[in-house]
N, C-alpha and C positions, 0 to 999 in steps of 0.2 A: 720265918724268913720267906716260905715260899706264899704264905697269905699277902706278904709287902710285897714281893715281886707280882702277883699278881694286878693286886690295888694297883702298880705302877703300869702292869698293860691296860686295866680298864680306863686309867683316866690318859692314855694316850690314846686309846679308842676315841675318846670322847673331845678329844682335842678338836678345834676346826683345821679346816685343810687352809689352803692357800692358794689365790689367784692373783701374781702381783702381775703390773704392765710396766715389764722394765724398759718398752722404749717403744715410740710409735710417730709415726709420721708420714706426712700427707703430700703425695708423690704424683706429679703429672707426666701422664703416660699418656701414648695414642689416642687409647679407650676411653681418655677420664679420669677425674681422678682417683686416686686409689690410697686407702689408709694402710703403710705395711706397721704391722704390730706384733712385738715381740712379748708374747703372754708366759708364764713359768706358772703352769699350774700343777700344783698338789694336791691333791684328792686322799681325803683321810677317812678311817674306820667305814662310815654303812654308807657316804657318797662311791668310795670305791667295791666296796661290796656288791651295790646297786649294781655299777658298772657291769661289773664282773655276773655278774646274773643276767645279763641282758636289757636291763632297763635305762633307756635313755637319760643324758642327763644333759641340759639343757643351758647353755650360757646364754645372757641377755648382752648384746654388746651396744651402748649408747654413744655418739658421738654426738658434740654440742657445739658448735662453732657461734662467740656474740662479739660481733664489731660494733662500730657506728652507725653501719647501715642496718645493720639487723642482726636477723638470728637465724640459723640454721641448722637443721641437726638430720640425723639418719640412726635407725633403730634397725636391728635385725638380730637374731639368734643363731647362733654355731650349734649345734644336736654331735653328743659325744656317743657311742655306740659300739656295742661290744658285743657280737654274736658267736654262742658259745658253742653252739657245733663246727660253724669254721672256723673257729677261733681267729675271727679278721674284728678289726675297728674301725668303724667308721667315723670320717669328719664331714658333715654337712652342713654347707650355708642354706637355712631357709629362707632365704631372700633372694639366692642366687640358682639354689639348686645343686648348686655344685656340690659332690660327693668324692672324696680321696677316702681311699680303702687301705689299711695298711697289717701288717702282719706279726705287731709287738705293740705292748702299749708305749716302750721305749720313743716308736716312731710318732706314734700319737701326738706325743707330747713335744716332738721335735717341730711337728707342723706347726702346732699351737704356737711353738716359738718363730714361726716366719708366716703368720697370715699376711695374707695379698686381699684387701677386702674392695670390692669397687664403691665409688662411693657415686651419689647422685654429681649431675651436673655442676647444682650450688656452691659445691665446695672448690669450683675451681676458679683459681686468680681469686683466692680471699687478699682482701687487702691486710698489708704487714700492721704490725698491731694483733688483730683478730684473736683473740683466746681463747682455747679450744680444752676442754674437756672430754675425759672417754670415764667411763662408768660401763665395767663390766662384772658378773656376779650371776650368780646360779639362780635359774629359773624357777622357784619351786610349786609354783602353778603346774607345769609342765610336768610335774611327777603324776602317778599315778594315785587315784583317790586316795589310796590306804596310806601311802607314804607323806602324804600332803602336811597333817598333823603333828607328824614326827619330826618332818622337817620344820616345820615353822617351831617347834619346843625347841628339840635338842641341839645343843650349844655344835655337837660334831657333824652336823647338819648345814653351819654354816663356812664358807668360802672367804677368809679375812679378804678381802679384795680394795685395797685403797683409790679414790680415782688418783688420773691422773692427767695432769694438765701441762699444756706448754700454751707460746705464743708465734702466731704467724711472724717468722724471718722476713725483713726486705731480701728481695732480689731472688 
């Protein structure tokens, strides 16, 4: 009994985690436009481990806007961060710079779920029609040499993360 109880932790270790985009949309503000995105991420077995160790882990966030007139898109990476002497987290846009420090991974993950991301000029007054894809998923370039391997193997390495699409509203 306790060898099957175990077999059932190892292979939930090895489960992938989850990155879904349960809503997102492209908002004109003062500044420009801005994609707010509501992400629900789950970090399972050695992504959370990582974390928890201090090593960065690294989301790729892709945005794809293709009308009639063309195509447009804007790439940038969020850096998740966990430092273990202050026990703080960080969330950093490296695109923007921008850094929120926060004091539970609870909050972490709350952020995750109301990003505010600017986006280039291009994206503003897309015309209605315009279908717009987001494609976000774990960087694993971005890990550290030794980890790089492991991660491209093992299954609990991977972020199920499906894209997700909508279409430019008139009005």
């Amino acid at each position: 009994m306790i060898g099957l109880l175990a077999g059932c932790e190892a292979l939930r270790e090895q489960a992938p985690g989850t990155l879904l985009v349960r809503d997102a949309q492209l908002v004109a503000v003062a500044e420009g436009p801005r994609l707010e995105l509501d992400l629900d991420c789950q970090l399972n077995g050695p992504i959370s481990d990582a974390l928890e160790h201090g090593i960065p882990i690294t989301l790729d966030v892709h945005l794809q806007a293709s009308s009639a007139q063309g195509m447009v898109h804007d790439q940038r990476q969020m850096e998740l961060r966990y430092f273990p002497l202050t026990r703080r987290y960080q969330l950093r846009d490296t695109s923007t710079g921008e850094l929120r420090s926060f004091a539970a991974y609870g909050y972490l993950t709350e952020a995750l779920a109301a990003l505010h991301l600017p986006l280039p000029g291009q994206f503003a007054n897309l015309p209605p029609g315009t279908r717009l894809r987001l494609d976000v998923g774990l960087d694993h370039a971005a890990l550290p040499g030794a980890l790089r391997l492991p991660a491209m193997l093992e299954p609990a390495w991977r972020l199920i993360a499906p894209e997700y699409v909508w279409i430019v509203a008139a009005g």
